[in-house]
C-alpha positions in Angstrom: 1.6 1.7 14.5 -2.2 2.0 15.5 -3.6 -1.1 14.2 -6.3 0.7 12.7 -3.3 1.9 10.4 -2.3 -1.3 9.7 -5.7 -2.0 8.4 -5.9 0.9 6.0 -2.4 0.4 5.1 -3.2 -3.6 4.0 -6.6 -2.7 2.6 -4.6 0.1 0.5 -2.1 -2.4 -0.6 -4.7 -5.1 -1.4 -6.4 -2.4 -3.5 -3.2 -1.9 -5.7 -2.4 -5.3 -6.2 -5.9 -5.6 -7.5 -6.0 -2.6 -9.5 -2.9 -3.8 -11.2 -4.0 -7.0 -12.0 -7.5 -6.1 -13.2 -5.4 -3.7 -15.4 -3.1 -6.4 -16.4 -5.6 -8.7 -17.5 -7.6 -5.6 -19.4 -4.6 -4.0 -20.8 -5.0 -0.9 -19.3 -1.3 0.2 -18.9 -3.3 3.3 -16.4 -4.7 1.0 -14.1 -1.7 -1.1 -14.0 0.2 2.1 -13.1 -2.5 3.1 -10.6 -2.4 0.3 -8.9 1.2 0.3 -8.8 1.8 3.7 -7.2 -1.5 2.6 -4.3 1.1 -0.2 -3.6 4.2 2.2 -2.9 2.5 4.4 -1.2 0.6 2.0 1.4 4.8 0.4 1.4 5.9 3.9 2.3 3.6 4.5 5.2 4.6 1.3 6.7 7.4 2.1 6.8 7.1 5.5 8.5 5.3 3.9 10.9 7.8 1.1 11.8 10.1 4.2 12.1 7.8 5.9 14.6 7.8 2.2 16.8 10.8 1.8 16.8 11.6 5.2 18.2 8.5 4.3 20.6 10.2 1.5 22.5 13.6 3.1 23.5 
């Protein structure tokens, strides 16, 4: 994983986490879900990347 990747990959996450929170505390159940699904997503391309590594070092 480029670590470029693993900045736009933590800066997504951050994003969600904040989304959901600023939704929490505003009661807006579409933010909360937003930031939610920013969250799996940024989860799911780490892990396709730690997939790609690991086939990397072999």
């Amino acid at each position: 994983m480029g670590l470029d990747d693993k900045i736009k990959n933590a800066a997504q996450d951050i994003a969600g986490k904040a989304k959901e929170a600023i939704g929490k505390a505003t009661d807006n159940d579409k933010l909360v879900a937003e930031g939610k699904a920013d969250q799996t997503k940024a989860d799911a391309k780490k892990a396709g990347e730690n997939v790609k590594d690991a086939f990397k070092k072999d």
